[in-house]
Structure formats: C-alpha cells, structure tokens
N, C-alpha and C positions, 0 to 999 in steps of 0.2 A: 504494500500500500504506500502511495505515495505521501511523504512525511510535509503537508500543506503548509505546518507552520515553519518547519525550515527552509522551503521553497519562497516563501512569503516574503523573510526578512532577509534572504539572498537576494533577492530579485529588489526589494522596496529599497535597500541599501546601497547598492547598486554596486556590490561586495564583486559582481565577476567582473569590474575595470580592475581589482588587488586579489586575482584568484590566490595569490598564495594564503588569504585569510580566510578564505572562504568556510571554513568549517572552523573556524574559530569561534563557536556560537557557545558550546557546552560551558558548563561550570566542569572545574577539575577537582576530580576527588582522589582522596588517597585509596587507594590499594588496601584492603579487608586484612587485618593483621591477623586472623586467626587461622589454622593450618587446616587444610581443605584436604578429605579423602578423594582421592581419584578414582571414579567407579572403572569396572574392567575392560577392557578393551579386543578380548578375545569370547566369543559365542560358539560354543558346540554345536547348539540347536540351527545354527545355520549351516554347517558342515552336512546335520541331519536330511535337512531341507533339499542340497545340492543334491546328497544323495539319493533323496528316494527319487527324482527324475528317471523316468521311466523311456527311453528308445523303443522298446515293444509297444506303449501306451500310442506314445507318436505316431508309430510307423501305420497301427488300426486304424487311427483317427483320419490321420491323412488318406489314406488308402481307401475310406469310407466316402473323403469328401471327394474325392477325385471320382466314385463311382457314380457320380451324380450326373456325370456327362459335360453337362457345363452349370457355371454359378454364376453366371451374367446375369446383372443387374435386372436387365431387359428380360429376361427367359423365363421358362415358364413356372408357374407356381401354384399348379394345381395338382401336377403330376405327385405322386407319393416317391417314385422312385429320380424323377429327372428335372433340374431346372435349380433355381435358386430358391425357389418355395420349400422345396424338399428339404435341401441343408439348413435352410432357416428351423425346422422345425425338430429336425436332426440335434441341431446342435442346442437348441432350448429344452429336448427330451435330455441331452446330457449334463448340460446346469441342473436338470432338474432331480436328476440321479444323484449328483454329488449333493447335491443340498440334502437328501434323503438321508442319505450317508452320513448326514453330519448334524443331524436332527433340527430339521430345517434350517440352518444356519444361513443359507443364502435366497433372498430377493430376485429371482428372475422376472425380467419384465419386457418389452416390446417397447423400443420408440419409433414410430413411423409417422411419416411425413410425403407426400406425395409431392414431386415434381413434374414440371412439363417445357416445354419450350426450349429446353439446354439443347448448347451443340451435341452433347452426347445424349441427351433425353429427351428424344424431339416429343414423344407423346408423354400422356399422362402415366403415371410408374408412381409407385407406392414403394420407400425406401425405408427398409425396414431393418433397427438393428437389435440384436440381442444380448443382453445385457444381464451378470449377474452378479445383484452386492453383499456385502460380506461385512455386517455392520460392527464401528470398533465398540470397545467396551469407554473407556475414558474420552475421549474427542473423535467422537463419530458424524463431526460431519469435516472431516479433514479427509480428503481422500488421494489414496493412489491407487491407480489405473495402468491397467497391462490390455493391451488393444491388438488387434488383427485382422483382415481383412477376409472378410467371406467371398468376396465375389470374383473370377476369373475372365478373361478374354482373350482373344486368338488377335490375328493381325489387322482385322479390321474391328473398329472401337463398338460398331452398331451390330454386327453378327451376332446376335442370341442364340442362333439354333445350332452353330459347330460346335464340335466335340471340342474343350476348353479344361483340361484335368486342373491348372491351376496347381499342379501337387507341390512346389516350391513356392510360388508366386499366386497364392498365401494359404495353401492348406496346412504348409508349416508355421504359420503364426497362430492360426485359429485352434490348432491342434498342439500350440503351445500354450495358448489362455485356457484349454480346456484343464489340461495338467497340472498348469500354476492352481487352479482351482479345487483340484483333485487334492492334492497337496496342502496346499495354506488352508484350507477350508475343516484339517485335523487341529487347526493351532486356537487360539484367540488372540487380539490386538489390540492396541489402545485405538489406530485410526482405522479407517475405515480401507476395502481393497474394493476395487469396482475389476472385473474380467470381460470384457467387450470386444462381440463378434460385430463387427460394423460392414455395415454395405455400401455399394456406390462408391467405393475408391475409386474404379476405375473409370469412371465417369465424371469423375471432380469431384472427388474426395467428401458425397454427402454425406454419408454416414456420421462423420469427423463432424461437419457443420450442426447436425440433428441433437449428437449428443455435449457441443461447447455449448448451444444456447439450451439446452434443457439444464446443463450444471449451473448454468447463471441463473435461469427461471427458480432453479431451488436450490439457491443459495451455498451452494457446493461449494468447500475450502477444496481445491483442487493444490492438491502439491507436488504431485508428478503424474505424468501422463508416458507410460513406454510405448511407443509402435511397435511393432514389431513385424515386417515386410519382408518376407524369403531371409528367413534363419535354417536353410537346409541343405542349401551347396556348397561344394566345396573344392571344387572344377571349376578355373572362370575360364575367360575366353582368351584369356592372356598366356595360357597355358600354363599357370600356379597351381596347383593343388595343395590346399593348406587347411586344417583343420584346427589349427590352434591358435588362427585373428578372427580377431569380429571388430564392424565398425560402431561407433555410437554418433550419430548428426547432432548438434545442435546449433541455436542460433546466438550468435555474439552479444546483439544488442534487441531489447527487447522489442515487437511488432508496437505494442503497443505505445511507445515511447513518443512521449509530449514536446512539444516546443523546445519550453521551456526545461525539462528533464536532459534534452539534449545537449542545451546549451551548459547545464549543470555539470553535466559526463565532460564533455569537453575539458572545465578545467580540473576534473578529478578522477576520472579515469574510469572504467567501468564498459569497454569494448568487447573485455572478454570474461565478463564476470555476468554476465545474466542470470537469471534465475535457471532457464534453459541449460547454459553452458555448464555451473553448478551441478546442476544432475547428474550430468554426464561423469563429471569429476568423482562424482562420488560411487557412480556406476561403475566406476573405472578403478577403483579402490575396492571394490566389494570384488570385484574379476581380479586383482592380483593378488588378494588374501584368499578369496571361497571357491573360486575354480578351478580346479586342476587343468594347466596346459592349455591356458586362454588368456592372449595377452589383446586386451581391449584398444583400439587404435581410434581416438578421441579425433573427431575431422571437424574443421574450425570452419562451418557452412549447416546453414539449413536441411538440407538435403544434398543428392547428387548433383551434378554440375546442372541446371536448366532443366532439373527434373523434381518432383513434389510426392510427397508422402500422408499419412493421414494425421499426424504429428501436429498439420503443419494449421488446421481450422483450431485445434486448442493454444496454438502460438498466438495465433490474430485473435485471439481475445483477452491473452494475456494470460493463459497458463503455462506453466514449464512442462515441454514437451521434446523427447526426444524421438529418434529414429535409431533403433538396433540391428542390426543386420550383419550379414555375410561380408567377406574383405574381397570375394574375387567373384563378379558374377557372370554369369554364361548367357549374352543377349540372344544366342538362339533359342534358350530355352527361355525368353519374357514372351509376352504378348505375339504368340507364331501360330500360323495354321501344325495344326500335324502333318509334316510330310517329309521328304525324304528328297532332297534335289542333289545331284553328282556326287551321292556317298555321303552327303551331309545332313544330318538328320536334325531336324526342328520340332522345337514344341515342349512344351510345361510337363513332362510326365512322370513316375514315380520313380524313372531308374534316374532321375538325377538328384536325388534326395539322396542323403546320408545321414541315416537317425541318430547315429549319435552324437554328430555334431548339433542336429535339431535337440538331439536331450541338453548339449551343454548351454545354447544361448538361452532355454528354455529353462534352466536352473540357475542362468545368469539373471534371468527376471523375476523368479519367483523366491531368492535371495534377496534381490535387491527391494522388491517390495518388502518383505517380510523384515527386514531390518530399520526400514522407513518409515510403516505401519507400529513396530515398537517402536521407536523413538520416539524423543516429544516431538510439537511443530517446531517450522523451523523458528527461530528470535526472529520479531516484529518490528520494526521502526528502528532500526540500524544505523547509528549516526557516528559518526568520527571526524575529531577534530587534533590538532596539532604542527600545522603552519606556523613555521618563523619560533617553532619550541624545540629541546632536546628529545623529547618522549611525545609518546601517541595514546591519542585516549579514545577508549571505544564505548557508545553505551547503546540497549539495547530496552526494551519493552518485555517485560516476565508477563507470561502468562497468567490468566488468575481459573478459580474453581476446578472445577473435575480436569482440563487440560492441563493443571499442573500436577494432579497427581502423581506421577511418575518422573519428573521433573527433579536431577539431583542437580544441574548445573551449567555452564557454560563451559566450552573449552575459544578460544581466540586463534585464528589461522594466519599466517604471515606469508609472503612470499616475496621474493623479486620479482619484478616485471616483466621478465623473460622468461619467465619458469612455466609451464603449463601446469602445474600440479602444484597444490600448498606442501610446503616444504619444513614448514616451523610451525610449531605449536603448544600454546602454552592453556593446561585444565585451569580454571581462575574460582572454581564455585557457584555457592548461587548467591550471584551478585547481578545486576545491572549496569556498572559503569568499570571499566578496569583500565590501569594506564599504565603501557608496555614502557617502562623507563626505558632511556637512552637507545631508544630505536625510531629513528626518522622519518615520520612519514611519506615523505619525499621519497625515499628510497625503493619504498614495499608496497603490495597491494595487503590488505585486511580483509578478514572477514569472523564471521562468529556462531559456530555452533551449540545447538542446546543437547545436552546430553542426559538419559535415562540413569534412572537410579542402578540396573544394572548394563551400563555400557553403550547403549544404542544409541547413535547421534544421528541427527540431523544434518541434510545438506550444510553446506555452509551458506552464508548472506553476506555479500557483498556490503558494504553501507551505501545507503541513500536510493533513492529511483530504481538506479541502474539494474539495485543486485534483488531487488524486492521479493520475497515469494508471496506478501499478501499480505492483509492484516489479520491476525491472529488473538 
C-alpha cells in the first residue's frame, strides 16, 4: 500500500530538488537493548512436502487431460469425454476428491464470465475457471495462489475441433495444482492457499483477468500468485537437455506504478525490488535449500521476450505475480498441428513430458507456498531513512489481532546494488523501527522480513511504493 503520508510531505516539500534527504522524514530510535531469541531457520516438514511429490500422480493427471482430445477455449463442452467442458468438470471432480480426503477442507467453486467480440473470441464463449481454496487458520484472507492453464491449441488460434493434447503446454501445470493440493490440503496454515485451473490463456489470458477482478471484488490480500506454464520439458530446441534449471519471470517495476511513485523510485531506487521481483527471490531460496538438483535461474523481465503469461492480468492490478517454468523449450512442441513434415515431428504430446522433472517444479511450488502460507504477512508500510547520516534506519507497521499470532519478529535484508540476491542479514525482534549502525544507505539496497515464531518468513519488502506487497 502506498505510504500517502510520506508521498504527501515528499512531494508538498519539494524534498526531490535535495533527493539525498528524501527519506529523512523518520524520528531515530535506539536499537531494543534486550537480547532477542532467533526463531529456526531450518523446516523438516518442508523437506516432507518436496517429498511426497508424486511423478506417477502427474504422469495420470496429464495423460487424462490430454485424453480429452482438445481443451480449447472454443471446443466443445457438452461432450462427457471431449472438448474443454469435459476437463473443466474432470478436474472440479478432482478438487473435489481431495477436499473429501481432507474432510472438506477445500472450497471448490466456478468463476465464469462470458466473452464475445475478441480477436481470439469472435462469438459469444462462456470462460470458465476452477478454483479450489484452502482456508488459513490465523489470517485467512491473505492469500497464495499456484495457477495453471487448462486450455490447449494447435497452430491456428481459432481451430476448436483439432486434436490439441496440450500435455506440456499446460496439462503439466494443471496436473501440478492438482498435486500441490493433494498434498498441502494434509497440513493447516495461518494464510490462506487458492489452487487454480484457469481458462482462456490462450486466447488472452481470460481466465487471469476473471479471477484478479473477483480477488479485488472480495477483498482478497493476495500475496503471491505462481503461474505455472509447461513445467515438463526438458529437451529445448536448442538442443540442451537439462533437468536440473527452471526459470522464475518477474517484473522489475511494478504495472501499477503512479506518477508520482515513479518519480519517488527514481531518487531511491526500487527497479529491481518489486513486490513481483521479491517472490521470485524468495522462490529462488526455497529451490536452493528444499530441492534437490534445481538450480532456479531468476530472468529480470515479465515474461518471455514479446511473449505473455497468465501471471501477467494479477500484475496489472497490482498483485505479485510470477511465471515458473522450464529453462529450455521445444517450439515444435507449442501451439503445432500434429504432424510429421521431412522426419520432423510436431505437436504438444505426452512423449515430450518428463515427470519427474514435472514432480520437481511441482514440489518447487507447493514448498514454496507452504512456507509463505506459514509465515506471517509480509511488514506493511516500509519506510527508510538515513541520507547525509552514518547508519540506516528502517521502520515498519506490526500487524495487530489474530495476524499477529504467530508473529515472533522481524529479521532486516541488506545488499549491494549489484547483487541479485540479499546477501546480509541481521534477526532485530519484534520491534518496529531498527537502525543498522555504520552502514550507509547510499551504498545498499534494504528491505525487511516478518518472521514466524517457528522460523517461516516472509518475502522480503522493499521500503516505500516500489517494494509494497499491500497493506496488511
């Protein structure tokens, strides 16, 4: 959430002609003299997690959705066995099994919205996606979201009726929300996990638009959002075979970023500290501690070069949203008729999956949720000041009532400018303001995590606009 009253007396001052004051706003407090337990920093129960990912689970799911024939948008959805109708209802019988399983623990629900007139949707089409939530115990309406695309297409965008398996491009994401669910849906939470089959990617990414304005209609703390878009090759077209990168997209600066926010970033930094960016950081830390032989490759962009994801409708509204995927992809197998031209063979189908690799980015997200979902929110209203001083002082907005339950503390992130990863870090307690003596703000970027009474933290938070994940 954007902090009004520091923007207010930035701007009314006319503080950016002397940026180096600019955050010279704070009163300076001393440092908490009393000695502060550091909660742990290492979790079995996620190790638990990675493991029970299941390759045999994947391999069905996929194999099931693929028997659909095609999952285009446009296709048919009367048939029991064929068309996009079919899988929609397929995969809401399987939310609706896990939730059985877990004595009703999870909200399966339908959001649809009909479109007409798109380049891609010339008639009227009813988009429909499915949805199942998994409500937290302590701050349940904070959510994280692991997302996937139900719907497929061959090389022409309008073809409904060709054979379309989709079985990489996305029956491996859809059949990794199903698992993450299968799984977290044994635990409980403090926040809340949302698992979401969405439709209409392929046709401009509706699905993504259906469920960012329903999160805002009811008032959803959204705090991360995974895509997750062909997590299951491992053959690009480059001729790499590698099973042990994957990439994480996000975006630098945030979509929804004001005027005046911009003008703020300019003299204090904040290009590559989004809330977005963040995630990814922290995604990136959860893959070199919980993964075994997955080294996460953090790409400083949106999406692919001039290409778009379902990520990308929870970004333009101002959620943190990334994009999870494969390091090396095989464009004969995206969006291809089936066929076979001079020995070269085309098209989406099941021999180019590799489940185990689909098991690991699929225990990549249902860690990473599970880690996010305990921890507290992230710190609120995030301010930093110390221009033209020896030391940097950071202060932050505590939670109050049932969202602090769990709540033992903050820890402080430091880095250099150059660095893509926070590198320094110092646990501070549960305090709200703390001042990193004899380290220059000038030098580092900051930010600030809240950390659970046993160990689970929070993204980091940028200070000010830039790095916002919301107000909490």
């Amino acid at each position: 959430m954007v902090n009004k009253r520091l923007l207010t007396s930035v701007f009314r001052s006319s503080i950016l002609s002397s940026p180096l004051t600019l955050f010279a706003l704070l009163p300076i407090a001393s440092n908490a003299a009393e000695a502060v337990t550091v909660p742990p920093s290492e979790h079995l129960v996620l190790r638990d997690i990675q493991r029970a990912t299941s390759a045999e689970n994947l391999q069905r799911d996929v194999t099931k959705l693929v028997s659909f024939g095609t999952r285009h948008t446009l296709s048919e959805t009367e048939s029991e066995r064929r068309g996009i109708g079919a899988a929609r209802r397929w995969i809401k019988s399987e939310f609706e099994k896990i939730s059985a399983a877990c004595g009703a623990c999870l909200e399966v629900i339908e959001q649809k919205q009909t479109f007409s007139g798109e380049k891609r949707i010339p008639e009227p089409t009813q988009v429909v996606n499915i949805i199942a939530i998994q409500k937290g115990s302590t701050d349940p309406n904070r959510y994280v979201v692991m997302s996937g695309d139900i719907d497929s297409r061959v090389s022409d965008p309008l073809n409904a009726t060709a054979d379309s398996p989709g079985a990489n491009d996305n029956a491996t994401g859809v059949a990794g929300v199903l698992e993450a669910a299968r799984i977290l849906s044994q635990y409980k939470f403090n926040g809340s996990l949302v698992y979401a089959a969405l439709s209409g990617e392929e046709q401009g990414l509706f699905g993504g638009k259906i469920m960012a304005e329903q999160a805002i209609k009811d008032n959803w703390r959204v705090e991360a959002v995974l895509n997750n878009d062909m997590i299951g090759n491992i053959a690009g077209i480059n001729g790499v075979i590698n099973n042990t990168t994957a990439r994480v997209f996000s975006e630098g600066v945030r979509y929804v970023e004001t005027e005046e926010e911009a003008r703020l970033r300019r003299f204090t930094g904040g290009e590559v500290d989004s809330p977005s960016r963040n995630l990814a950081r922290y995604i990136d830390v959860i893959a070199d501690k919980y993964i075994p032989n997955l080294d996460l490759m953090m790409v400083y962009r949106l999406d692919r070069f001039a290409r778009g994801g379902h990520h990308r409708p929870f970004n333009q509204v101002g959620f943190p949203a990334v994009r999870i995927m494969e390091t090396n992809e095989h464009y004969d197998r995206q969006h291809q008729d089936i066929r076979n031209e001079n020995g070269r063979q085309y098209g989406d189908e099941l021999s180019g999956v590799d489940f185990d690799f689909n098991a690991k980015l699929t225990s990549l997200n249902a860690v990473s949720m599970a880690s996010l979902a305990w921890a507290p929110a992230p710190p609120a209203n995030v301010e930093i000041s110390g221009a033209v001083q020896p030391s940097t002082t950071l202060s932050w907005q505590k939670p109050q009532g049932k969202q602090a339950e769990n709540l033992a503390g903050y820890r402080i992130y430091w880095r250099l400018t150059t660095e893509p990863q926070w590198t320094h870090s110092q646990y501070v307690g549960n305090v709200d303001r703390f001042i990193l003596e004899n380290i220059v703000i000038d030098n580092y970027f900051f930010g600030v995590a809240s950390v659970s009474r046993d160990g689970f933290e929070s993204p980091v938070v940028f200070p000010g606009p830039a790095g916002s994940f919301g107000g909490y």
